[in-house]
Jmol script that loads the backbone (N, CA, C; Angstrom):
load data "model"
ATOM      1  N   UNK A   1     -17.593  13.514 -22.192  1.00  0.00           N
ATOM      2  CA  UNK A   1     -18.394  12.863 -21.182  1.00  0.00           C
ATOM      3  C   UNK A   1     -19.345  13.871 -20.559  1.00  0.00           C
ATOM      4  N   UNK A   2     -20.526  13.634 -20.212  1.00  0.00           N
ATOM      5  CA  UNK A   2     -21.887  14.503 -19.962  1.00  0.00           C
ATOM      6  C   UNK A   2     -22.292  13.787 -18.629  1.00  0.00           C
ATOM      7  N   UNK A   3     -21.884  12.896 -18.442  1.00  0.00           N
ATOM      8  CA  UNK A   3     -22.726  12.748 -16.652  1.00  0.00           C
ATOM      9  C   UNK A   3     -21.536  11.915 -16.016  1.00  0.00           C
ATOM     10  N   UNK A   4     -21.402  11.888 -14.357  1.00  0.00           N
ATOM     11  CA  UNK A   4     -20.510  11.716 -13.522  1.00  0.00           C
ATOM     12  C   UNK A   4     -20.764   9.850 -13.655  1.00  0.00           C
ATOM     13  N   UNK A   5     -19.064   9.844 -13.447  1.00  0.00           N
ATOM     14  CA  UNK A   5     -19.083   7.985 -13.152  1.00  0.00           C
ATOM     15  C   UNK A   5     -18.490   7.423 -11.612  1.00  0.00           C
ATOM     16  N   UNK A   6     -18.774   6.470 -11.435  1.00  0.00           N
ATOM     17  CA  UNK A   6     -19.376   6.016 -10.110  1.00  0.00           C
ATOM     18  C   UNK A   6     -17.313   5.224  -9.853  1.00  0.00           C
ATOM     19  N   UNK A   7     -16.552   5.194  -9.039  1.00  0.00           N
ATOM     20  CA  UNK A   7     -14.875   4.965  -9.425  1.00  0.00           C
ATOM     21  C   UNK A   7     -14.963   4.459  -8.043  1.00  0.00           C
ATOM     22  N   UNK A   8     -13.983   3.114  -8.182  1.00  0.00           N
ATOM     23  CA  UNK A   8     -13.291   2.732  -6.986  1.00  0.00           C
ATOM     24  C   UNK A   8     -11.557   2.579  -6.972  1.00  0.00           C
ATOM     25  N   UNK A   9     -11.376   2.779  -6.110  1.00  0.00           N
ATOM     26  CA  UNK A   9      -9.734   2.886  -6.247  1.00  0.00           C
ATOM     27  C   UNK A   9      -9.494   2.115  -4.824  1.00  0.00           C
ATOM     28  N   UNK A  10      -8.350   1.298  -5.319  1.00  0.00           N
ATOM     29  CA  UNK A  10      -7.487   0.989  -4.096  1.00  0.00           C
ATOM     30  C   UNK A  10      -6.293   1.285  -4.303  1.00  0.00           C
ATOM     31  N   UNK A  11      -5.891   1.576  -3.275  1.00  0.00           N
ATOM     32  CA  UNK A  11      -4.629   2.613  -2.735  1.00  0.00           C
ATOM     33  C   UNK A  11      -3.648   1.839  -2.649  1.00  0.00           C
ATOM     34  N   UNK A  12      -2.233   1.860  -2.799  1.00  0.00           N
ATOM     35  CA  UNK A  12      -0.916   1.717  -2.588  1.00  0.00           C
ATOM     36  C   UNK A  12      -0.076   2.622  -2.776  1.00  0.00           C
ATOM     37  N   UNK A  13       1.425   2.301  -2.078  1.00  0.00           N
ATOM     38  CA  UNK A  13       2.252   3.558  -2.599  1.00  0.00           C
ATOM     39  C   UNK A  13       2.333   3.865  -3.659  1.00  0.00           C
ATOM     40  N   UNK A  14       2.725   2.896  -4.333  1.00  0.00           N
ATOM     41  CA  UNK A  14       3.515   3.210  -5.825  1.00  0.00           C
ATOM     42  C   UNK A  14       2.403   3.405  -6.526  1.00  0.00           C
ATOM     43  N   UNK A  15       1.186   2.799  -6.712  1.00  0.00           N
ATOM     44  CA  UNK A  15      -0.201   2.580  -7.778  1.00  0.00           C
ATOM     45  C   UNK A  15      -1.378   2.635  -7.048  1.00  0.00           C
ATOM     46  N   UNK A  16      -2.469   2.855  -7.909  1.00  0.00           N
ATOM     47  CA  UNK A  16      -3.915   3.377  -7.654  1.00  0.00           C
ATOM     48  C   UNK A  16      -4.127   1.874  -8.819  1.00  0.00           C
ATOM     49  N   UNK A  17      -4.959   0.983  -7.880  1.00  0.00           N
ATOM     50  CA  UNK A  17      -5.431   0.161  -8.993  1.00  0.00           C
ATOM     51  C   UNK A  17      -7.581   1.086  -9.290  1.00  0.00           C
ATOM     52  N   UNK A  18      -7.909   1.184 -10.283  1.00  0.00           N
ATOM     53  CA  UNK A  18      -8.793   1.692 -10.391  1.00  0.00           C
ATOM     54  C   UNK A  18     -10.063   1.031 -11.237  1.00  0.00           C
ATOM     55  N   UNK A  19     -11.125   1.026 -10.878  1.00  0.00           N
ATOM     56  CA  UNK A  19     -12.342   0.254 -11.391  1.00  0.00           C
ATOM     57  C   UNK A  19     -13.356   1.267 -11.206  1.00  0.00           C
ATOM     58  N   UNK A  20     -14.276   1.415 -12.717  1.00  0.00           N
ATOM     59  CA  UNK A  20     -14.613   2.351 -13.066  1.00  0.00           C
ATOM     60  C   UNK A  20     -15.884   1.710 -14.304  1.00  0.00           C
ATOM     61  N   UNK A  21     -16.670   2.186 -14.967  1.00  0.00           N
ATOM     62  CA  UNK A  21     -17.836   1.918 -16.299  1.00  0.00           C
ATOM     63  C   UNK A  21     -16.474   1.462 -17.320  1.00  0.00           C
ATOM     64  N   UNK A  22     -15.363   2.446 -17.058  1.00  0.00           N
ATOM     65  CA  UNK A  22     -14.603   1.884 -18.424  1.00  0.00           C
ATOM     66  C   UNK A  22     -13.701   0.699 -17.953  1.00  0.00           C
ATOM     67  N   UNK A  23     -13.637   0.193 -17.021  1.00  0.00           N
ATOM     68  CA  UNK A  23     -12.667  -0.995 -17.230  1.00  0.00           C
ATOM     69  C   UNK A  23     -11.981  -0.907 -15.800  1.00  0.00           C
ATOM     70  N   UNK A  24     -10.676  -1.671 -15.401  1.00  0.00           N
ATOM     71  CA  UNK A  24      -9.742  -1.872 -14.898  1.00  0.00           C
ATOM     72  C   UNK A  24      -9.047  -0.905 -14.836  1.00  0.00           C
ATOM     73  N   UNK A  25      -8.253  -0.203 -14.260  1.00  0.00           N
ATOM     74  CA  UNK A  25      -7.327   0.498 -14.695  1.00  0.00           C
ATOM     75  C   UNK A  25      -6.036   0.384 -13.534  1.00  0.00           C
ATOM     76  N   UNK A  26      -4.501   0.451 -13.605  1.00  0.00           N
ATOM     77  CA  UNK A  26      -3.707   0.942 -13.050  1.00  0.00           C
ATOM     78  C   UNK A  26      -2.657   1.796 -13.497  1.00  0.00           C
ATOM     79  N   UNK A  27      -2.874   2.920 -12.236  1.00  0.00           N
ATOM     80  CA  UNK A  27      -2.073   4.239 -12.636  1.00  0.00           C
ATOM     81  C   UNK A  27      -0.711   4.766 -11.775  1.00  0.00           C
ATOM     82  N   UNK A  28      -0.051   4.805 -11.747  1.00  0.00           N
ATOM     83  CA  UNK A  28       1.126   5.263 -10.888  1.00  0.00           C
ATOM     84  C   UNK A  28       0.292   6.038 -10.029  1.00  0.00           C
ATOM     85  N   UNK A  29       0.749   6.141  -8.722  1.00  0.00           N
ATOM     86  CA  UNK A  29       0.167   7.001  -7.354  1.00  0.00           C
ATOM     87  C   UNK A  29       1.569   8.566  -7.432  1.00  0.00           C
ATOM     88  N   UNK A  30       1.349   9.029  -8.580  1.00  0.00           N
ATOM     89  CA  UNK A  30       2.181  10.626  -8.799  1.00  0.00           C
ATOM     90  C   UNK A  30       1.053  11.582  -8.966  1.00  0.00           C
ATOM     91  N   UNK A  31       1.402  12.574  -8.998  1.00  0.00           N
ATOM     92  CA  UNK A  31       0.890  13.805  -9.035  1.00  0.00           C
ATOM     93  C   UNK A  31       0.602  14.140 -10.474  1.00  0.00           C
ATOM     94  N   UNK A  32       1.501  13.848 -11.177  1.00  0.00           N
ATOM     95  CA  UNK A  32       1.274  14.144 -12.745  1.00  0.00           C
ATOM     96  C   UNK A  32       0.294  12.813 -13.140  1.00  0.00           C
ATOM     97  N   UNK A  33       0.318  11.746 -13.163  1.00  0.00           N
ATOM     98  CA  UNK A  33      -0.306  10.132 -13.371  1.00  0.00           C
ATOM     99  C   UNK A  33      -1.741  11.186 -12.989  1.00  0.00           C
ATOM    100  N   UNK A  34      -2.060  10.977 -11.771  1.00  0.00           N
ATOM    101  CA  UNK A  34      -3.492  11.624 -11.180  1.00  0.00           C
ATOM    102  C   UNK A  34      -4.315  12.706 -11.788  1.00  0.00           C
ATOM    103  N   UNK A  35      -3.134  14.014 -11.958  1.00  0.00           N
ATOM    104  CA  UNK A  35      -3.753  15.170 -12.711  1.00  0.00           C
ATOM    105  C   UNK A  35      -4.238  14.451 -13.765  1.00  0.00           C
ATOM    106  N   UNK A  36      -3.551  14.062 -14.851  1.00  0.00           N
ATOM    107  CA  UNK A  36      -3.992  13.776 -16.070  1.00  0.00           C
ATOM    108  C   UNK A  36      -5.375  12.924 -16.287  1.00  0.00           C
ATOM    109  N   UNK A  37      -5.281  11.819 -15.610  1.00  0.00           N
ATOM    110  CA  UNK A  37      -6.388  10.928 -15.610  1.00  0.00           C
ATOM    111  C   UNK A  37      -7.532  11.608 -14.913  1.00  0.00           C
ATOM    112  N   UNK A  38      -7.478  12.333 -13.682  1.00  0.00           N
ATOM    113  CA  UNK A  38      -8.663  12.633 -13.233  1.00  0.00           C
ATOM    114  C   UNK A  38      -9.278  14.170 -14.461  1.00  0.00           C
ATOM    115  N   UNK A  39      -8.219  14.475 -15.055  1.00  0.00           N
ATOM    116  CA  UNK A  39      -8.898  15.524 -16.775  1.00  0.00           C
ATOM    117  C   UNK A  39      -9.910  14.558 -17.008  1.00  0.00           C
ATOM    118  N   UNK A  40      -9.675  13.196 -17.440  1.00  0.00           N
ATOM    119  CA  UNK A  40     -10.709  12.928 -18.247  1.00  0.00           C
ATOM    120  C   UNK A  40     -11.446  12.296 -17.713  1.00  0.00           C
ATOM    121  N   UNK A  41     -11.902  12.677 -16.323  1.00  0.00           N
ATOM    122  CA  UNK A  41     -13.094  12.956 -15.792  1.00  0.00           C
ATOM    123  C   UNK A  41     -14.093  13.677 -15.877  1.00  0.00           C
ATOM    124  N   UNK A  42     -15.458  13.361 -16.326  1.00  0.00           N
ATOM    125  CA  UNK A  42     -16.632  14.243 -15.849  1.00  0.00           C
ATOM    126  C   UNK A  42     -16.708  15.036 -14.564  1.00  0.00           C
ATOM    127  N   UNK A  43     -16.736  16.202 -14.466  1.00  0.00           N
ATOM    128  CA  UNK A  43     -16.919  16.929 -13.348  1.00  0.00           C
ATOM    129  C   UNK A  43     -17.950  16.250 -12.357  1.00  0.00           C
ATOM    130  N   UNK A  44     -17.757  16.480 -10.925  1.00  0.00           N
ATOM    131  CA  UNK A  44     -18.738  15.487 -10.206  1.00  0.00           C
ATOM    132  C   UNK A  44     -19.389  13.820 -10.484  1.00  0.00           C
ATOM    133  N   UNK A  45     -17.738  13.479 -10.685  1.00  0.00           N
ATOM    134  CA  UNK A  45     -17.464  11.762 -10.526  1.00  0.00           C
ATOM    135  C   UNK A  45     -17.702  11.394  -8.998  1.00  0.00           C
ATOM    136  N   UNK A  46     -18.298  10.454  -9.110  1.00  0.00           N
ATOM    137  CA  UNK A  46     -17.904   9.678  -7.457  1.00  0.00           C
ATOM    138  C   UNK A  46     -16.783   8.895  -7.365  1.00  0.00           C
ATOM    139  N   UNK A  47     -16.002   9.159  -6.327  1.00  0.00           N
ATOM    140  CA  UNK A  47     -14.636   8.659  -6.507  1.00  0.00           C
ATOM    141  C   UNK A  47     -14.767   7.884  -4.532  1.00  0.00           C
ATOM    142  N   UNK A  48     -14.289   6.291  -4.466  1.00  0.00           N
ATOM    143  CA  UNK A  48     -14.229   6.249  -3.364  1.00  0.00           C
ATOM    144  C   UNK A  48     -12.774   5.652  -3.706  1.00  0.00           C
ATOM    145  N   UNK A  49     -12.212   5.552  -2.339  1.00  0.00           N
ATOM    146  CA  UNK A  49     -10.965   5.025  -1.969  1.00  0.00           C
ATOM    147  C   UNK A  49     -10.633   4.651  -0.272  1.00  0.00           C
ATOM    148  N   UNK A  50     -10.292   3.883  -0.376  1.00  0.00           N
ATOM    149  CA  UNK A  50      -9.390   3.208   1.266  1.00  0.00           C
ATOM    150  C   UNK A  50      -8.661   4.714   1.576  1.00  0.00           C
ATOM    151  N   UNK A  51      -9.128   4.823   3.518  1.00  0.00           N
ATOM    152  CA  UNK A  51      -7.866   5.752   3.774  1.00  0.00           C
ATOM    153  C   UNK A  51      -6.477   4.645   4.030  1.00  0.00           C
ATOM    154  N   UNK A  52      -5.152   4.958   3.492  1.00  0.00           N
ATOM    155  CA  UNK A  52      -4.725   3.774   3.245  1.00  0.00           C
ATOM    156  C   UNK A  52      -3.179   4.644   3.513  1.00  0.00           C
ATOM    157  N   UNK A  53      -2.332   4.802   5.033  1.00  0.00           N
ATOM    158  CA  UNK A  53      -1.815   5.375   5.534  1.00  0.00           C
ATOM    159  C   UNK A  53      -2.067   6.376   5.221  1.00  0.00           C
ATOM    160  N   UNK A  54      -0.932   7.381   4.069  1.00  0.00           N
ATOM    161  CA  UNK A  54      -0.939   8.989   3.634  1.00  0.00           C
ATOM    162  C   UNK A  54      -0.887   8.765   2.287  1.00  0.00           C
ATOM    163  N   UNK A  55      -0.853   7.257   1.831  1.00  0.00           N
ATOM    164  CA  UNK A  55      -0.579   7.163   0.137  1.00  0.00           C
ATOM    165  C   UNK A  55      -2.081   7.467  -0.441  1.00  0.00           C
ATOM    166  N   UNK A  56      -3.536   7.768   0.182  1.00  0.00           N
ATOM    167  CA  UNK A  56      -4.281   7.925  -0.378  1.00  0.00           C
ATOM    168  C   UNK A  56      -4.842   9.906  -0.820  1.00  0.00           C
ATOM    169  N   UNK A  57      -4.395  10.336   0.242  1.00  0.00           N
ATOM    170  CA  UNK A  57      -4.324  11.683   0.532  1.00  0.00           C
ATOM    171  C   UNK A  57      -3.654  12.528  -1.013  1.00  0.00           C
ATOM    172  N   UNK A  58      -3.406  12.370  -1.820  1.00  0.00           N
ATOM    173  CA  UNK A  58      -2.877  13.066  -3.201  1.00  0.00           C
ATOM    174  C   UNK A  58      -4.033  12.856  -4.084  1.00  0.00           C
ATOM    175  N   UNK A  59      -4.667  11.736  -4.037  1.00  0.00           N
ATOM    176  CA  UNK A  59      -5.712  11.776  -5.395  1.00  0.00           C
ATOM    177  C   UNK A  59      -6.730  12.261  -4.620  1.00  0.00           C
ATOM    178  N   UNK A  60      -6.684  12.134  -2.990  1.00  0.00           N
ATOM    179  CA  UNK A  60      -8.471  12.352  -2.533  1.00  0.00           C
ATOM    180  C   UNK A  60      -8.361  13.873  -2.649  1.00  0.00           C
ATOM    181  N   UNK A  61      -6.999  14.699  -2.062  1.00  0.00           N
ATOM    182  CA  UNK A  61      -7.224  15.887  -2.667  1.00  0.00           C
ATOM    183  C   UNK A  61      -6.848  16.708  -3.851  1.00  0.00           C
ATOM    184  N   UNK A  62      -7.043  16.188  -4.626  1.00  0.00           N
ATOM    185  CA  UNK A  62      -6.598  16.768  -6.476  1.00  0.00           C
ATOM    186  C   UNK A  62      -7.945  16.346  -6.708  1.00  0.00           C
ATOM    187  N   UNK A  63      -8.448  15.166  -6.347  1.00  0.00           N
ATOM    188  CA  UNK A  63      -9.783  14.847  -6.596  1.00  0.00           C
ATOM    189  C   UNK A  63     -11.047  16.447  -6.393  1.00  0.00           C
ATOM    190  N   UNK A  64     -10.907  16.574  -5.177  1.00  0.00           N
ATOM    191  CA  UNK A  64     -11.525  17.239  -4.632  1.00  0.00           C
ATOM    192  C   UNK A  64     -11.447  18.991  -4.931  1.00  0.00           C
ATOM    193  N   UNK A  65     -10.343  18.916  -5.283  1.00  0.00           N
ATOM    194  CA  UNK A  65      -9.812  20.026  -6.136  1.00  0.00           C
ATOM    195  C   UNK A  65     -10.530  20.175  -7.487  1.00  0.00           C
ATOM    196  N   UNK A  66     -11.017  19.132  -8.469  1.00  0.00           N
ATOM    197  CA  UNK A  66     -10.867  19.294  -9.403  1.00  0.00           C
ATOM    198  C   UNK A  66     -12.434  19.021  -9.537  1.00  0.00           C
ATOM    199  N   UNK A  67     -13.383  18.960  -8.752  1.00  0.00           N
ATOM    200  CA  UNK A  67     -14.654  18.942  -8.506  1.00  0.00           C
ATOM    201  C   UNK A  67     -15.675  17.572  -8.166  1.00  0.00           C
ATOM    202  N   UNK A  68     -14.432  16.313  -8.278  1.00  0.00           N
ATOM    203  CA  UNK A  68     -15.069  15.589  -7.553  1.00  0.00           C
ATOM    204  C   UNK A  68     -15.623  14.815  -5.970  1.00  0.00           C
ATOM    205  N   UNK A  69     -16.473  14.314  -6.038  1.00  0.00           N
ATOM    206  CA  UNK A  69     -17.006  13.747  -4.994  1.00  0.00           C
ATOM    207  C   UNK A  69     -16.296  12.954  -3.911  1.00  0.00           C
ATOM    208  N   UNK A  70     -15.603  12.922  -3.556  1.00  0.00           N
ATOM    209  CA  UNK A  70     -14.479  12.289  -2.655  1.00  0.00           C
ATOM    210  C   UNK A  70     -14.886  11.088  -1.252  1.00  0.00           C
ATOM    211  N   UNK A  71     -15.024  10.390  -1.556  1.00  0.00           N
ATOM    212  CA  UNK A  71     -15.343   9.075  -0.266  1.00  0.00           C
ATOM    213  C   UNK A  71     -14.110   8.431   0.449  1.00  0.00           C
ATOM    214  N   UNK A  72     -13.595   9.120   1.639  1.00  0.00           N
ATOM    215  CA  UNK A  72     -12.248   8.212   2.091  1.00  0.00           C
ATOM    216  C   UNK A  72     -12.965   7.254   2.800  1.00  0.00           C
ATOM    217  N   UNK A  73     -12.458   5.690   2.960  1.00  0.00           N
ATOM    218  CA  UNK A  73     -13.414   4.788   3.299  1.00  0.00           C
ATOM    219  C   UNK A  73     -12.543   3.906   4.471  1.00  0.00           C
ATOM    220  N   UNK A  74     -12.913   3.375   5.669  1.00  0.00           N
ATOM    221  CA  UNK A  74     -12.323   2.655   6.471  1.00  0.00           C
ATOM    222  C   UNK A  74     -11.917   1.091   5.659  1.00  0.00           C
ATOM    223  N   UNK A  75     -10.647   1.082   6.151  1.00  0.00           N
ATOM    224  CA  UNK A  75     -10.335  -0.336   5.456  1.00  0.00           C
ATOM    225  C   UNK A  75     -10.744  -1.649   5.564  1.00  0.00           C
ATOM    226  N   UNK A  76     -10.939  -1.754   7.080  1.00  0.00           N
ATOM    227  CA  UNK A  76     -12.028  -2.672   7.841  1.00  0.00           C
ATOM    228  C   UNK A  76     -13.122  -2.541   7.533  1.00  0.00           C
ATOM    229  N   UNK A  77     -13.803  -1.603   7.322  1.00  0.00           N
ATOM    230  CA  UNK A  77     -15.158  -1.438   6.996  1.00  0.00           C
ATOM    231  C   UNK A  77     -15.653  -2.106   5.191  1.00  0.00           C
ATOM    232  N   UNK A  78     -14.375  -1.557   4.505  1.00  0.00           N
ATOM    233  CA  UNK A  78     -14.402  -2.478   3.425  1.00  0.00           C
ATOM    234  C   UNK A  78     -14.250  -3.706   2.938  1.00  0.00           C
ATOM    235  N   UNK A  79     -13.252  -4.064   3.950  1.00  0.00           N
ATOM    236  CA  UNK A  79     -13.332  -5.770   4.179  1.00  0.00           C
ATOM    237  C   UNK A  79     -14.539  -7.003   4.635  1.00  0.00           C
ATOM    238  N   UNK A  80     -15.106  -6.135   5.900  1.00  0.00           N
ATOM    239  CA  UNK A  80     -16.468  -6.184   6.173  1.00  0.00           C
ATOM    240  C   UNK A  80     -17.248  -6.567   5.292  1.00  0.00           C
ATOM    241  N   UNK A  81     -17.185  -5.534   4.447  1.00  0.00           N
ATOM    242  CA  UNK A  81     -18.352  -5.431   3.430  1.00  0.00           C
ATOM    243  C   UNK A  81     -18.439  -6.354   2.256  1.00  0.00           C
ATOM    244  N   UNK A  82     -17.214  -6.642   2.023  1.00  0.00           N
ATOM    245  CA  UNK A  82     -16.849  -7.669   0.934  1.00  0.00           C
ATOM    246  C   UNK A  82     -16.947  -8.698   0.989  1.00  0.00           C
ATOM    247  N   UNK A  83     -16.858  -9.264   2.697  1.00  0.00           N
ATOM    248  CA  UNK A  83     -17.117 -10.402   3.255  1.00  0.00           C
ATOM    249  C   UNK A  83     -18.423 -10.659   3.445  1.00  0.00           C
ATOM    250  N   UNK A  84     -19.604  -9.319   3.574  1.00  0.00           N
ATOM    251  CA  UNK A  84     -20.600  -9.756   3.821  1.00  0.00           C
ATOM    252  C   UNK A  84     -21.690 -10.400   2.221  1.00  0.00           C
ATOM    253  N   UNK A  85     -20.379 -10.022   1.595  1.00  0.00           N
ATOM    254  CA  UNK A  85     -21.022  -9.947  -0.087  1.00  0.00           C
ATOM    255  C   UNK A  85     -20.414 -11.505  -0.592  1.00  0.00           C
ATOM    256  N   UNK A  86     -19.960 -12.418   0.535  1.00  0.00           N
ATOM    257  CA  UNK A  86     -19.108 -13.349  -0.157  1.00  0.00           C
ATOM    258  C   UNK A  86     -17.509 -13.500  -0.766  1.00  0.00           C
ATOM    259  N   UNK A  87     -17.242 -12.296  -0.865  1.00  0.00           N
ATOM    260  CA  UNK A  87     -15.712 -12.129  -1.283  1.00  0.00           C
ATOM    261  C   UNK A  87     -14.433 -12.328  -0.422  1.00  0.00           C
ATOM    262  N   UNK A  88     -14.446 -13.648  -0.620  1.00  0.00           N
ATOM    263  CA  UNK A  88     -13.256 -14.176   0.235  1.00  0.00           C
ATOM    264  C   UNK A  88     -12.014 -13.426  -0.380  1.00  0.00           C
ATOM    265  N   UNK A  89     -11.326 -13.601  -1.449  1.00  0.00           N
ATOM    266  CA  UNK A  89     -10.255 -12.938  -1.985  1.00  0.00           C
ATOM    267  C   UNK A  89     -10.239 -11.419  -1.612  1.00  0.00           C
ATOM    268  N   UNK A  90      -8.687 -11.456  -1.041  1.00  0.00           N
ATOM    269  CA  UNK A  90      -8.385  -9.992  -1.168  1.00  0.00           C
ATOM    270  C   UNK A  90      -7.230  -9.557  -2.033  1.00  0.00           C
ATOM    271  N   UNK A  91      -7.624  -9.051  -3.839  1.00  0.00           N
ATOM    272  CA  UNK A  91      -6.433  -8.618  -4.442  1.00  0.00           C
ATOM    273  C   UNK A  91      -6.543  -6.952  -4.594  1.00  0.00           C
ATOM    274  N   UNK A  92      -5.674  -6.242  -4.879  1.00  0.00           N
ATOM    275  CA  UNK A  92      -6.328  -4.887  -5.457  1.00  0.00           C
ATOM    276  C   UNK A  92      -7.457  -5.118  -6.626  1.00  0.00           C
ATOM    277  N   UNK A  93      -7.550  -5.389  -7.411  1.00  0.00           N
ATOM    278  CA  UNK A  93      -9.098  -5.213  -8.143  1.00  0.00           C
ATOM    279  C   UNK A  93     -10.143  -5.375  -7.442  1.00  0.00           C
ATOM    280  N   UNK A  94      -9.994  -6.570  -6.648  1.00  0.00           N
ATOM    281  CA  UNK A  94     -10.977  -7.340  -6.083  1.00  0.00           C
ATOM    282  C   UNK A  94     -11.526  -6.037  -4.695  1.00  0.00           C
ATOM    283  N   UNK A  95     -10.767  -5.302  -4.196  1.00  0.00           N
ATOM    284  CA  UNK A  95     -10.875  -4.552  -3.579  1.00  0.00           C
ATOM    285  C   UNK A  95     -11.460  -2.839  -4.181  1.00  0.00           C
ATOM    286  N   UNK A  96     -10.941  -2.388  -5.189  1.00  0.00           N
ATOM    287  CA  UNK A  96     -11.128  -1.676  -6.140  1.00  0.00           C
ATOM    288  C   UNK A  96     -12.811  -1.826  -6.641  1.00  0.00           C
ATOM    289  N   UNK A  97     -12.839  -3.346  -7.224  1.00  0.00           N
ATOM    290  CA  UNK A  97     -14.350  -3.583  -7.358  1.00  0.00           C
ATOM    291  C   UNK A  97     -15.453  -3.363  -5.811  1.00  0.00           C
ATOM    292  N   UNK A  98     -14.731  -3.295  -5.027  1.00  0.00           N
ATOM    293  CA  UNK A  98     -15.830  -3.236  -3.694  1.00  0.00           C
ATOM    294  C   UNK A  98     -16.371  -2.048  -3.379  1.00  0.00           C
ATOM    295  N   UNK A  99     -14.795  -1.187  -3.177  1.00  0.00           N
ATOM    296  CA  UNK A  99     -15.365   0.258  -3.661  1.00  0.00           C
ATOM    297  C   UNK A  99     -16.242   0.865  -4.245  1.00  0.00           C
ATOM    298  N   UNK A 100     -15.797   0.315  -5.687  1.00  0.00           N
ATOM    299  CA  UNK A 100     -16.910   0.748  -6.278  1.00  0.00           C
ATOM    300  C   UNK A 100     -18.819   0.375  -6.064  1.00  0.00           C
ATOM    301  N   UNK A 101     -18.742  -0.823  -5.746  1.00  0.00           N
ATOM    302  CA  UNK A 101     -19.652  -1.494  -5.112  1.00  0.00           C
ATOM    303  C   UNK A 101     -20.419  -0.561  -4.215  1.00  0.00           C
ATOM    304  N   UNK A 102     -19.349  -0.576  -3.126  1.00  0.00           N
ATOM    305  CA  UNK A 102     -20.045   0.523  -2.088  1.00  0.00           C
ATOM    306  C   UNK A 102     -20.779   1.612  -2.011  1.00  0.00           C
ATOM    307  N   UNK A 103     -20.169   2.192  -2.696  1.00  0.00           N
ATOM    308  CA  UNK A 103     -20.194   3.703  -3.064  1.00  0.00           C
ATOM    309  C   UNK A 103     -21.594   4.208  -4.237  1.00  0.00           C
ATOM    310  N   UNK A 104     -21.750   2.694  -5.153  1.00  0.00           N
ATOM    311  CA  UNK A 104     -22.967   2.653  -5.783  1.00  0.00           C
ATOM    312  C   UNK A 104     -23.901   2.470  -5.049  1.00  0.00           C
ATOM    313  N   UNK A 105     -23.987   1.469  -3.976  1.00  0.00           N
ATOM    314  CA  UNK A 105     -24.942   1.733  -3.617  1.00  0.00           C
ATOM    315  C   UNK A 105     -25.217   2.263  -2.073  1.00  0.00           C
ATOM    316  N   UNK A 106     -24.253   2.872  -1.513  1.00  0.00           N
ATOM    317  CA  UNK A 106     -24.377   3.702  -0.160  1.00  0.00           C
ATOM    318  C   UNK A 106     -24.051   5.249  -0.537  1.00  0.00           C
ATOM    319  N   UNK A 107     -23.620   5.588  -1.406  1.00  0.00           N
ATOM    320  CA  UNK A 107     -22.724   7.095  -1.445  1.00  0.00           C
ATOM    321  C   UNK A 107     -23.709   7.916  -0.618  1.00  0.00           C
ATOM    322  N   UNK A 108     -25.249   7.355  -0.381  1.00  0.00           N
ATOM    323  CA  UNK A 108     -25.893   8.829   0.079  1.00  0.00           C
ATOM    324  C   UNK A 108     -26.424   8.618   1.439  1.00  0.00           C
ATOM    325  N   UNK A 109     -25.737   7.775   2.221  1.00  0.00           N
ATOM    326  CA  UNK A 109     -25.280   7.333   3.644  1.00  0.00           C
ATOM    327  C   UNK A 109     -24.139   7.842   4.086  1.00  0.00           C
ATOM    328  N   UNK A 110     -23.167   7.672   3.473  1.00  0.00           N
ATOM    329  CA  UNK A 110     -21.901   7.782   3.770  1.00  0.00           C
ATOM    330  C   UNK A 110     -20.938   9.676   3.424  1.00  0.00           C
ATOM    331  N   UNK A 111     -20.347   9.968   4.671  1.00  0.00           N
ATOM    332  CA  UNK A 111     -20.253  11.570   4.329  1.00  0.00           C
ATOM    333  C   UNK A 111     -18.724  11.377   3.420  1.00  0.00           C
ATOM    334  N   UNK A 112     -18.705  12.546   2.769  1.00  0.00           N
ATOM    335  CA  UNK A 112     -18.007  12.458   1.700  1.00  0.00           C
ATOM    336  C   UNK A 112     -16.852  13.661   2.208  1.00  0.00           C
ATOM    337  N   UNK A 113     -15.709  13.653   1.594  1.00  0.00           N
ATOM    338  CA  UNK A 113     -14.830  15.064   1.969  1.00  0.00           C
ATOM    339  C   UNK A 113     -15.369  16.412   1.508  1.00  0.00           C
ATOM    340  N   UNK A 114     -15.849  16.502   0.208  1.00  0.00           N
ATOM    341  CA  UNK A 114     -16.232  17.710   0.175  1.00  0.00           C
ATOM    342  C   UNK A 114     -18.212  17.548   0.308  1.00  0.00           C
ATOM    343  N   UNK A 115     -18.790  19.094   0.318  1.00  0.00           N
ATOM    344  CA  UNK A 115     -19.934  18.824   0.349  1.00  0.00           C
ATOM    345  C   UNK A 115     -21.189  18.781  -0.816  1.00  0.00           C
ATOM    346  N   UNK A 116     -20.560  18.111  -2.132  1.00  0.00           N
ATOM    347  CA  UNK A 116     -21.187  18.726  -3.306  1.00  0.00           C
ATOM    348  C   UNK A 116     -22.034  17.243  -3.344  1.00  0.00           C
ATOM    349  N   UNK A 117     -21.819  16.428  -2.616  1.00  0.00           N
ATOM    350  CA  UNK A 117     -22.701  15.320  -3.008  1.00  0.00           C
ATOM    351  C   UNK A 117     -24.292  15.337  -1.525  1.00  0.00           C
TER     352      UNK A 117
END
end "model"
wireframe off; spacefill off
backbone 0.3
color backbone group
């Protein structure tokens, strides 16, 4: 992979449901699950996610560790947003897809954890 992809994640304990150019994805919320998948990342991915108690805090920083772009995002603020887009349903994809949503088209509004974006 040669250029960064645009990722939404919604947060739970146990799983990261994830929406991304390649598809759907759900991954266990571990340390090993995360390392691996965020490898086959392009360096300087945009990655957003719900701050979502402390279960989001492991991928935002391995993320950030590992050179990507990091967006922790208010949960209300994402609901907001989904609502203002029509999206009555709230499932993890459906949330996952908003993220990503967002982040395509605000990332350069919105401050990020680290400062590479």
């Amino acid at each position: 992979m040669t250029s960064e992809m645009l990722i939404g994640i919604d947060v739970a304990k146990d799983e990261l449901v994830i929406d991304s150019e390649q598809g759907l994805l759900t991954l266990a919320n571990t340390a090993e699950a995360i390392d691996a998948w965020l490898k086959t990342l392009p360096t300087g991915s945009y990655i957003g996610l719900e701050a979502t108690s402390d279960y989001h805090q492991l991928m935002a920083e391995q993320a950030v560790l590992m050179g990507m772009v990091v967006y922790v995002l208010n949960p209300r603020d994402m609901r907001h947003y989904a609502l203002g887009l029509g999206r009555r349903g709230k499932t993890d994809r459906v949330d996952a897809q908003m993220i990503r949503r967002f982040i395509t088209a605000d990332a350069q509004k919105i401050a990020c954890l680290n400062n590479a974006a």
